[in-house]
N, C-alpha and C positions, 0 to 999 in steps of 0.2 A: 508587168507584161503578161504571166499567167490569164490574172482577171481581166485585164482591158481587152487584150490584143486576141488570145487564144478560146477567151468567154469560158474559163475553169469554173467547176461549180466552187461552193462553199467547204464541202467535202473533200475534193481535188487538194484542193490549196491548204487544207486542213492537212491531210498526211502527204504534200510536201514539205510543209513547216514542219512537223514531225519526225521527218524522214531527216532533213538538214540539219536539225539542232542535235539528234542523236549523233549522225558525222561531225557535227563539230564537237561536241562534248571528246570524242575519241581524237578528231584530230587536234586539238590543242593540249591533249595531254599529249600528243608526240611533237609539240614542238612549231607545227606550220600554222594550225589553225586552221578555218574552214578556207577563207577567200588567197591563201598560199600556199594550199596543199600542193605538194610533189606528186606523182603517178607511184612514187614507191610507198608513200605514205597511204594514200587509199588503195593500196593495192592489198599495203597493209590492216588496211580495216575491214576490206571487204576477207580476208585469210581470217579475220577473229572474229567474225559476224559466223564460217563458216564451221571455225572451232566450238561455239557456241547452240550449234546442231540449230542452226537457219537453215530454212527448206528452201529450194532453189527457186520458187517463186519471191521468196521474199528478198533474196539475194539481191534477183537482176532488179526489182522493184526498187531497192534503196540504190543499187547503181544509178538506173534510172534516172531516180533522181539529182543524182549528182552531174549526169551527161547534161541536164538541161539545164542545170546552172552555169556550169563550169561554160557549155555550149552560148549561155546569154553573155556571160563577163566576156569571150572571147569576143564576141560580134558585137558588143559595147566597145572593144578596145581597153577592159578595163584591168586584160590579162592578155599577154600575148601570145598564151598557148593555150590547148585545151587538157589536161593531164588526167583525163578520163580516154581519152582517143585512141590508148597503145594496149587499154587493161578490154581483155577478153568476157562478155557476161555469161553468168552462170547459165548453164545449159540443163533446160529443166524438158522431158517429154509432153508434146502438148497432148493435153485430154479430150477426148470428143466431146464434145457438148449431150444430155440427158434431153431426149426426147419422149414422147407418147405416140403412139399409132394413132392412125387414124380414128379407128375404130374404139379407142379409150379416149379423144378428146372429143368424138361424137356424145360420149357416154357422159362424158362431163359438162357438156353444153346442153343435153338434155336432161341434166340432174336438176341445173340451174332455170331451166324453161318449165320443169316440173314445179318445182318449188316457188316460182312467183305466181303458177294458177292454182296455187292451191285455195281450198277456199277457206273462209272465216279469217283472214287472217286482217290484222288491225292494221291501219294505215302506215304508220312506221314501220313493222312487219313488214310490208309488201313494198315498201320502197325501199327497204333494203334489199329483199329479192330481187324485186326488181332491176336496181342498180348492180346487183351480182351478175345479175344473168347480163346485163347488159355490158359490163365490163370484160366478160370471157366472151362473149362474141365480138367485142371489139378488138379484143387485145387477138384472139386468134387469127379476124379477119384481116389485121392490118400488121401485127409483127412489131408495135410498136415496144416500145425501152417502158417499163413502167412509169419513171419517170416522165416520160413522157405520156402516156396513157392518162395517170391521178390527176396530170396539172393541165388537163385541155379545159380552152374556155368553155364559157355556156355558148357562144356565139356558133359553137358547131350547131348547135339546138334549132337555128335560126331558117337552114332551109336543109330540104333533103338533098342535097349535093350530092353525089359521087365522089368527090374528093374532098380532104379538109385539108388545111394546112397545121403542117408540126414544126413547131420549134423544140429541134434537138441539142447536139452534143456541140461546144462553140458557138450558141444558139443562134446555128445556122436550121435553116427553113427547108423543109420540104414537101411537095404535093404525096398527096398518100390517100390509095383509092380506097372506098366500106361498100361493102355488099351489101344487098337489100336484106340480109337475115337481121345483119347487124346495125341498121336504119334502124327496121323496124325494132328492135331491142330498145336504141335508143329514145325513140318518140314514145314505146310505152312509159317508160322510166321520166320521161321529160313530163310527160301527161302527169304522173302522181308526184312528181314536184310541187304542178299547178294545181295539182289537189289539195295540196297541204298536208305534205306528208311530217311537218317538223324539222326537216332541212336546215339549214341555217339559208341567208341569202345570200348571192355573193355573185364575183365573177368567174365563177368554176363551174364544169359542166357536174363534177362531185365533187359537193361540198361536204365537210365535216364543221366539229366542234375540235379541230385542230391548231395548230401553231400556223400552217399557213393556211387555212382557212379550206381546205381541199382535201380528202382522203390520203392517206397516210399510205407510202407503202409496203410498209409493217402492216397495218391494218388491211387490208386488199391480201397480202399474202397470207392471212391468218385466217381471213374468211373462204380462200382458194382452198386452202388445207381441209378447211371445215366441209365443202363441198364434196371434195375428191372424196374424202369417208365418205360420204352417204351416195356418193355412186359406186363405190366399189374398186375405189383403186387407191394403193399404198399411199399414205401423205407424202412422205419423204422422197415421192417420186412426183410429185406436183410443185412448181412455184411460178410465179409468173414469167420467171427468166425463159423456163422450158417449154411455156406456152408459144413464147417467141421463137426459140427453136426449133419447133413443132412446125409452127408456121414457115419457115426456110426449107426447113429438110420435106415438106409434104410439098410445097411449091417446086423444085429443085427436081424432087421425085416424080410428079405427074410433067413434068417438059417445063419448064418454065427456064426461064437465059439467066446463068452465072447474075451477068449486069446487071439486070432488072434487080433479081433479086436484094444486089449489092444496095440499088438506090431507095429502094422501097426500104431498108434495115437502117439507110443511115449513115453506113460502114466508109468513112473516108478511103478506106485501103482495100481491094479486092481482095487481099490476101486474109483480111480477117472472114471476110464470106467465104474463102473456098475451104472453110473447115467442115462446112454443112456436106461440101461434093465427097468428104473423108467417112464422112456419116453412111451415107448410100455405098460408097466402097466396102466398108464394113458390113452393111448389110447383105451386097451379092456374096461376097466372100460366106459369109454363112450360108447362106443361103445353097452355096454349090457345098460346101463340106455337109448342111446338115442334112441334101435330099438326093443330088450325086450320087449313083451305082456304085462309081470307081471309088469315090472316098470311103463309101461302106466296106469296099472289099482291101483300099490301103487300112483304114482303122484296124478290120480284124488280123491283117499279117500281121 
């Protein structure tokens, strides 16, 4: 059901089998087993996960998992209750998401625009520039999931559209507009393809010498890092995720609509977008305490 119905990636389905077999290993030393646990028995599991100094993300995660089992066997009929329904999940503080200013993702999209005119550089060289630079202008112009970003076809290549299509999350599809910064990014990069830059061939718009035949995104994230140094900003505050968030919070910030936002990310749920709108709260909030008259003159009382 995961794979067919939901379209789980390989990963997904990977640490829900993980997730399930450590529950059952524990529920069958108490007796029930996984597919007859009682609500007291994982009630009791998730109390010894907690004994065990599990962090409250990974708590509700392995609940999680057990509500959308225990949820499948009910709606199968193949259990006549659900015995995750009555247990409470672990209540964990959500974190704002890590962004960059403007003004430091300027800085790193022209590190990367620097580095592909450089000159003397050998054709491999420059097509990997190339495809750097071309990747943070895309990935900032459109907000896309890396995943999604590594595995776009070459057929984007095919005309200068305004829009491309993504296949995302339940590889469900959606239109998703590029700037002409990030056009043009891409037709340089397309162009030293056609040169023969060593590439491999394929049906990727970036191909690798990889397992599936396309840039890795381990790799993309290692060469982000490598970047972010030579423009001048901390690594450990660069990765593609924060690119994306960038993207939200800087749209969100100059007027842009909650919705749009939502559609353009992907986000089945509004509620996962309006963490970007918690983002901006935070920042006016600073904003009055750190330039505010009156909060200068509560600080010093």
């Amino acid at each position: 059901m995961m794979a067919v119905e939901r379209g789980a990636a390989e990963n997904t389905l990977q640490a829900y089998r993980r997730d399930l077999d450590h529950a059952r290993e524990f529920l069958v030393g108490e007796g029930t087993g996984l597919g007859g646990a009682t609500t007291e028995a994982i009630r009791h599991y998730i109390d010894q996960l907690d004994e065990e100094g599990f962090a409250p993300s990974s708590l509700q995660r392995r609940l999680s998992a057990l509500r959308q089992f225990f949820k499948f066997l009910y709606a199968e009929s193949i259990r006549p209750d659900d015995p995750t329904s009555p247990i409470e999940g672990a209540r964990k503080a959500r974190s704002l998401p890590k962004i960059l200013s403007e003004a430091e993702v300027d800085a790193l999209i022209g590190q990367a625009e620097a580095d592909a005119a450089a000159p003397d550089l050998s054709r491999p060289a420059l097509a990997r520039a190339l495809r750097l630079h071309a990747l943070v202008e895309l990935l900032y112009a459109t907000g896309l999931r890396v995943s999604e970003l590594v595995s776009l076809p070459r057929a984007v290549l095919r005309s200068r559209q305004r829009l491309i299509v993504v296949r995302g999350k339940g590889n469900k599809e959606r239109m998703v507009p590029v700037g002409e910064r990030a056009r043009d990014a891409l037709q340089r990069f397309a162009t030293a393809l056609r040169d023969g830059s060593g590439a491999p061939e394929g049906p990727w718009l970036f191909p690798a010498l990889s397992e599936t035949g396309h840039l890795t995104r381990q790799g993309f994230a290692r060469d982000l890092k490598a970047l972010a140094i030579r423009a001048g900003i901390a690594p450990d505050r660069v990765s593609p995720h924060v690119l994306r968030h960038a993207f939200a919070s800087h749209l969100l910030q100059n007027g842009a609509d909650l919705r749009a936002v939502q559609e353009l990310l992907g986000h089945a749920d509004i509620g996962t977008t309006q963490i970007y709108t918690h983002v901006l709260e935070e920042r006016l909030l600073r904003l009055v305490t750190d330039h505010h008259p009156l909060s200068e003159l509560a600080a010093e009382e």
